[in-house]
C-alpha positions as CSV (number, residue, x, y, z in Angstrom):
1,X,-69.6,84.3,-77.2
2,X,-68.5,84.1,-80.9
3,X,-67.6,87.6,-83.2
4,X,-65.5,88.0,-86.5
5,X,-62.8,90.3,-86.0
6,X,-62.4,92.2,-89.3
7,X,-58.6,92.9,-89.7
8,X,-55.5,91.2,-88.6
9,X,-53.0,93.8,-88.1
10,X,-51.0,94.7,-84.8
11,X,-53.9,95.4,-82.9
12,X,-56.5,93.2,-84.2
13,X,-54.4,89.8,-83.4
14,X,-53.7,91.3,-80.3
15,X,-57.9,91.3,-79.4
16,X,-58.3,87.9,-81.4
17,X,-56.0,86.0,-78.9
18,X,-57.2,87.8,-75.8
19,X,-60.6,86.9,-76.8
20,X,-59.7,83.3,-77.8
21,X,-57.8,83.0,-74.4
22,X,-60.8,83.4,-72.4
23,X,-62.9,81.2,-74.4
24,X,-64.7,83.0,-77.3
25,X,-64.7,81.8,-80.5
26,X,-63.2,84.3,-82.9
27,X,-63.0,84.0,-87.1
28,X,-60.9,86.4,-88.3
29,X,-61.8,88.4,-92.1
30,X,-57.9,89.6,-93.3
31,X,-57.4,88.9,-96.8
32,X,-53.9,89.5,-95.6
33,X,-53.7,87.1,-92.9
34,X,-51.5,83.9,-92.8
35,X,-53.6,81.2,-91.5
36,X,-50.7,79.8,-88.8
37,X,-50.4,83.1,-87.5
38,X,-54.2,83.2,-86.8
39,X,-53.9,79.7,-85.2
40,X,-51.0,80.8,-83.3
41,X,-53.9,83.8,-81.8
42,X,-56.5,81.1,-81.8
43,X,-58.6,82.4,-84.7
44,X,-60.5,80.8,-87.3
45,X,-60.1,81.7,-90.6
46,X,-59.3,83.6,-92.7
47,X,-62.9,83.6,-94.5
48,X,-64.1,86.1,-96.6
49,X,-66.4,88.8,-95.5
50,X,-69.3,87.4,-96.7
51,X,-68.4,84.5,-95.1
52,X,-69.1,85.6,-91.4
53,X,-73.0,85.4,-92.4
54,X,-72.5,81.4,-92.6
55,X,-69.4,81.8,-90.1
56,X,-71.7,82.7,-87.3
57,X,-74.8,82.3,-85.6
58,X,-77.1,85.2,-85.7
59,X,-77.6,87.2,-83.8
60,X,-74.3,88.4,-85.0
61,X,-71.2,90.5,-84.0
62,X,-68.8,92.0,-86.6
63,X,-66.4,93.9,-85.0
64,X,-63.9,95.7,-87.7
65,X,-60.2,96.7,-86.8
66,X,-59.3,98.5,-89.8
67,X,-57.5,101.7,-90.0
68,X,-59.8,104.8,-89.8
69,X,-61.3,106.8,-92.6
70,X,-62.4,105.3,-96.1
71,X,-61.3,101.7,-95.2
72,X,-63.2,101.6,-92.3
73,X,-66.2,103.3,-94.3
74,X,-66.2,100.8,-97.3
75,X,-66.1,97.7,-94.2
76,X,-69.2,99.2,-92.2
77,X,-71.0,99.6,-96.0
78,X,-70.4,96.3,-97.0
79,X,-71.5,95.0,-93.6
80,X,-74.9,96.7,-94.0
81,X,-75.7,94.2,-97.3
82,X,-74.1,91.0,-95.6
83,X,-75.6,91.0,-91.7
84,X,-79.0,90.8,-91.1
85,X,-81.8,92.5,-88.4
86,X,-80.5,92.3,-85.2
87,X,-76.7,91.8,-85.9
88,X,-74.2,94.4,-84.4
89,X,-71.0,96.0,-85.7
90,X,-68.3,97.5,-83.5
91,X,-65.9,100.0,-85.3
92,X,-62.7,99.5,-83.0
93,X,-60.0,101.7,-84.9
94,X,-59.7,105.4,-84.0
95,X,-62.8,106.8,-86.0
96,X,-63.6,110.5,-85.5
97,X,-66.7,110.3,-83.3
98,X,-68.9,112.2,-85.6
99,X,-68.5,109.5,-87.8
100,X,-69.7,107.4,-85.3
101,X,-72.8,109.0,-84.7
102,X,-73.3,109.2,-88.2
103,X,-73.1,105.5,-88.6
104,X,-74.9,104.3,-86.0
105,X,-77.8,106.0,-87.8
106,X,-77.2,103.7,-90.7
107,X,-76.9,101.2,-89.1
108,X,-80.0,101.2,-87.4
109,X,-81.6,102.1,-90.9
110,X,-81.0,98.7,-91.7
111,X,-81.9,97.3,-88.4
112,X,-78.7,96.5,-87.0
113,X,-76.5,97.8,-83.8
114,X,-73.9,99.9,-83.5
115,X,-70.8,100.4,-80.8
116,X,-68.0,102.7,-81.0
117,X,-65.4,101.4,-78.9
118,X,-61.6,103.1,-78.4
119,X,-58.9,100.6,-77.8
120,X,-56.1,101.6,-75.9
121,X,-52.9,99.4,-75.1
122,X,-50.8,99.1,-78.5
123,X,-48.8,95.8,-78.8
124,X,-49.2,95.2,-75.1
125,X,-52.8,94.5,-74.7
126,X,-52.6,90.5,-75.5
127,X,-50.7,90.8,-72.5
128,X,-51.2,93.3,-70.4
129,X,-55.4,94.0,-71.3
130,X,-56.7,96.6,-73.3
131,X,-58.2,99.6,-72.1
132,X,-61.9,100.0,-73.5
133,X,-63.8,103.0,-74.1
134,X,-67.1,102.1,-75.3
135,X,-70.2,104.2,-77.0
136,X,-73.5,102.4,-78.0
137,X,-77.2,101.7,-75.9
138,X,-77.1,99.6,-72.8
139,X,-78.2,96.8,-74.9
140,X,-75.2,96.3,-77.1
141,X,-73.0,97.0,-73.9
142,X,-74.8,94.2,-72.1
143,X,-74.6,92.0,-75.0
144,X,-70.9,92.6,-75.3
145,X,-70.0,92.9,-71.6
146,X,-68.3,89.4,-71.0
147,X,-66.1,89.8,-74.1
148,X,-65.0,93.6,-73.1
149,X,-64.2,92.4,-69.6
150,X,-61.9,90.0,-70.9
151,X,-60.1,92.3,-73.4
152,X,-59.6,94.6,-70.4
153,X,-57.3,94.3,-67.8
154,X,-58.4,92.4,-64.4
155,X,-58.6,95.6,-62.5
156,X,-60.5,97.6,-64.3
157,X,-60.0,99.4,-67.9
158,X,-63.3,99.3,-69.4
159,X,-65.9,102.2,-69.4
160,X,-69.3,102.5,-71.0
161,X,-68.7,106.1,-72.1
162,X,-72.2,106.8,-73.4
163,X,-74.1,107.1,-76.8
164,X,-72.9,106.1,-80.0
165,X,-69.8,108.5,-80.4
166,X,-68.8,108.6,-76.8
167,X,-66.6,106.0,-77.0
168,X,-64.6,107.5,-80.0
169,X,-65.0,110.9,-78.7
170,X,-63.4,109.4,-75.1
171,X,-60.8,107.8,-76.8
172,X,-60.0,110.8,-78.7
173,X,-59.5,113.2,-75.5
174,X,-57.4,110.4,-73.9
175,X,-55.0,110.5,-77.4
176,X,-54.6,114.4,-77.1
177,X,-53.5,113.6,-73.3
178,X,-51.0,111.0,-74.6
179,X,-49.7,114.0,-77.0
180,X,-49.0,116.1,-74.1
181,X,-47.5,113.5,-71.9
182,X,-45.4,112.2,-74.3
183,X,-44.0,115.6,-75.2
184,X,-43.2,116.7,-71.7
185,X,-41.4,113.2,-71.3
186,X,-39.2,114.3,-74.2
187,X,-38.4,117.9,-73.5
188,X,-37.2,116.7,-69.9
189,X,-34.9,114.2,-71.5
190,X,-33.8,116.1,-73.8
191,X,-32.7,118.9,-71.2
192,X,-31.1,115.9,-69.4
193,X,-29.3,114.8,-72.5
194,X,-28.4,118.9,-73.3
195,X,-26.8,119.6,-69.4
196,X,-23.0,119.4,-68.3
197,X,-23.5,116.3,-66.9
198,X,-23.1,113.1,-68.4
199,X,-26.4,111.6,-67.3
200,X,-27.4,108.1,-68.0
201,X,-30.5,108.7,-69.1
202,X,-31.8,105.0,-69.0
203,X,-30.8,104.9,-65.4
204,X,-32.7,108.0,-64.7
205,X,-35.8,107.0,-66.5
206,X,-35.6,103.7,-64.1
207,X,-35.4,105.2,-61.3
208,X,-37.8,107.4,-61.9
209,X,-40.1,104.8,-62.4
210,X,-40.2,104.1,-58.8
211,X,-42.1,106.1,-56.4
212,X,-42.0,109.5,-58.3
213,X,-45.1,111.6,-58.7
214,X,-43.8,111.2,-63.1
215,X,-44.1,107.4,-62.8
216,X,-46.1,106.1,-65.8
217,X,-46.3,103.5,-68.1
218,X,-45.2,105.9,-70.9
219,X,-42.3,106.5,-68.7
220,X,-41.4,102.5,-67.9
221,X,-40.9,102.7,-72.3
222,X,-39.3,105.6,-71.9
223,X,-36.3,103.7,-69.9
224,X,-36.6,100.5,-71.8
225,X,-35.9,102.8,-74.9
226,X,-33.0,104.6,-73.6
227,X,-31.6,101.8,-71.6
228,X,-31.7,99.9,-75.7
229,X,-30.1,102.6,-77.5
230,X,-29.7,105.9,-75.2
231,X,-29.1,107.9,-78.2
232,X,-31.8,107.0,-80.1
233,X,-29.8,107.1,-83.1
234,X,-31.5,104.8,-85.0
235,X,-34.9,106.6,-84.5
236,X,-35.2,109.7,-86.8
237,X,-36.5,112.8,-85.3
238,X,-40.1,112.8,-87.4
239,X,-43.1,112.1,-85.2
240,X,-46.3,111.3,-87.0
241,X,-49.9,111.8,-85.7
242,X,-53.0,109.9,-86.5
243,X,-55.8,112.6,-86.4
244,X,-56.9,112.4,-82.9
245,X,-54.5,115.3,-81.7
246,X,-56.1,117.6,-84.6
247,X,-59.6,116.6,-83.5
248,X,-59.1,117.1,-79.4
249,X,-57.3,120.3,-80.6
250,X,-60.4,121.1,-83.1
251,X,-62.7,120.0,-80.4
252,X,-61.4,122.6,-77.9
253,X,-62.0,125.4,-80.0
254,X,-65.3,124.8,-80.5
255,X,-66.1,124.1,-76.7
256,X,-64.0,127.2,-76.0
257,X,-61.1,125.0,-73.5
258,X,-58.1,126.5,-73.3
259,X,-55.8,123.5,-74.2
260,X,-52.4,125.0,-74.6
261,X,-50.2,122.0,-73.9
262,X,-51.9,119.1,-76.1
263,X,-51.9,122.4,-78.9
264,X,-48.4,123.0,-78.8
265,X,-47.5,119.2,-78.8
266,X,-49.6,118.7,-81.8
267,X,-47.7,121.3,-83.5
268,X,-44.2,119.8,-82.2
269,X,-45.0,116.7,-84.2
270,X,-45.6,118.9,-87.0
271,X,-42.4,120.8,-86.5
272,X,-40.4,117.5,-86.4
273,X,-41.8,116.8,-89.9
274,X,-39.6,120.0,-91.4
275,X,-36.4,119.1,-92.8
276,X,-35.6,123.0,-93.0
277,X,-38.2,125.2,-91.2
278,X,-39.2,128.3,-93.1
279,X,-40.1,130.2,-90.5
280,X,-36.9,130.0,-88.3
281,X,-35.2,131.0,-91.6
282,X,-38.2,134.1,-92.1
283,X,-37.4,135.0,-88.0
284,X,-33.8,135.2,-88.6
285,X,-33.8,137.3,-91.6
286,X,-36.1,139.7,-90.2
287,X,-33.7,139.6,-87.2
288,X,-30.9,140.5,-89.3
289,X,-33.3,143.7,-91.0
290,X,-34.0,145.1,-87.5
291,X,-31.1,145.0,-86.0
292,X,-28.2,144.1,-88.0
293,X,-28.0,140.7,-86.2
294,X,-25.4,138.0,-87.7
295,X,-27.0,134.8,-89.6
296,X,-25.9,131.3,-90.3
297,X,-25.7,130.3,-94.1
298,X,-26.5,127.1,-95.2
């Protein structure tokens, strides 16, 4: 099948030559791009946006790989002017699913298709396959099944979640997960690192990679990362987060789950932001009114 792939970036390349390995033809839309490194993924292009209406044959498929929130949004609205009846367009960044839902009814307002679909895999997926969460009608999903199936890995990867929203909404819960692994990995280590031993901790993280009940593939970059640089030093000690922690979190409350563990690691990464936390500083004063304990000045 042919598609434009609207945006170049890490994980947008990474789709384009997946897709271009296994035989669909992809033009790419990236007023950014470099043309040799879209040749190098296979692609066509760059073109303009409008161009995908000449680019390809209808019906079309314009799937945009742009980061969330208003880029995304001005994308999708453009689309609506430039495709025609019976096109489809596939949001593949890490959209809130209510937004999802939301466009999918504009979408179909101007006669066109919509699918949701999370992508999971990072800088890996050319190689390794992408793991596919996606939300639209069977339709779409049949339409798009034989370019999906390639993206994903050979044995398996890709899920028809539901609706329009159910991909994003999947891929959302499977982020807040990744929160909570992630943060366990690095309180262990960081216990390892803090003991009277002098641990390699790349060596552990190997051989924990073998046959453990904790074997992962967050844990395989875990050792390639500490058998690099087992101090990290390079790495400051600020973790971002790209909204999908706050929305499982967000989600939770309103479904009444308990979900301590992806809570407390959403509010780690905010911790790690703090270059001096005020309220360590408002615990220890009111240590020092009680009961006369000792501080450390600054």
């Amino acid at each position: 099948m042919e598609l434009a792939m609207i945006g170049f970036g890490r994980m947008g390349s990474g789709l384009t030559g997946r897709l271009t390995q296994a035989g669909h033809r992809v033009v790419v839309v990236d007023p950014h791009a470099e043309a040799a490194k879209v040749a190098e993924r296979g692609g066509e292009g760059p073109v303009a946006l409008a161009g995908i209406r000449e680019q390809l044959a209808a019906p079309r498929v314009a799937w945009v790989m742009v980061p969330a929130g208003d880029p995304t949004e001005e994308v999708i609205t453009q689309l609506h002017d430039i495709l025609e009846p019976g096109d489809l367009i596939i949001d593949g960044g890490n959209s809130n699913f209510h937004d999802s839902q939301r466009r999918a009814r504009k979408a179909e307002a101007h006669g066109l298709a919509f699918m949701d679909i999370g992508v999971s895999g990072g800088v890996w997926g050319l190689t390794e396959g992408f793991g596919l969460m996606a939300g639209g009608d069977d339709a779409s999903f049949a339409r798009m099944e034989p370019a999906l199936t390639a993206l994903a890995p050979p044995d398996g990867g890709l899920v028809h979640a539901g609706p329009a929203g159910a991909g994003h909404f999947t891929k959302m819960v499977h982020n807040g997960i990744e929160y909570g692994l992630m943060q366990a990995y690095a309180e262990g280590f960081e216990i390892l690192k803090a003991s009277e031993f002098d641990l390699d901790l790349g060596a552990v993280a190997e051989a924990w990679r073998h046959g453990t009940v904790i074997r992962s593939w967050l844990l395989d970059l875990t050792a390639a990362a500490l058998t690099r640089e087992p101090d990290l030093a390079s790495v400051k000690d600020y973790v971002e987060d790209s909204g999908e922690g706050r929305w499982t979190v967000a989600q939770a409350i309103d479904t009444n789950v308990p979900a301590p563990i992806i809570t407390l690691s959403l509010l780690e990464r905010f911790r790690s932001r703090q270059d001096v936390s005020f309220t360590a500083q408002v615990v220890a004063a009111l240590r020092r009114e009680f009961g006369g304990h000792a501080v450390k000045h600054q």
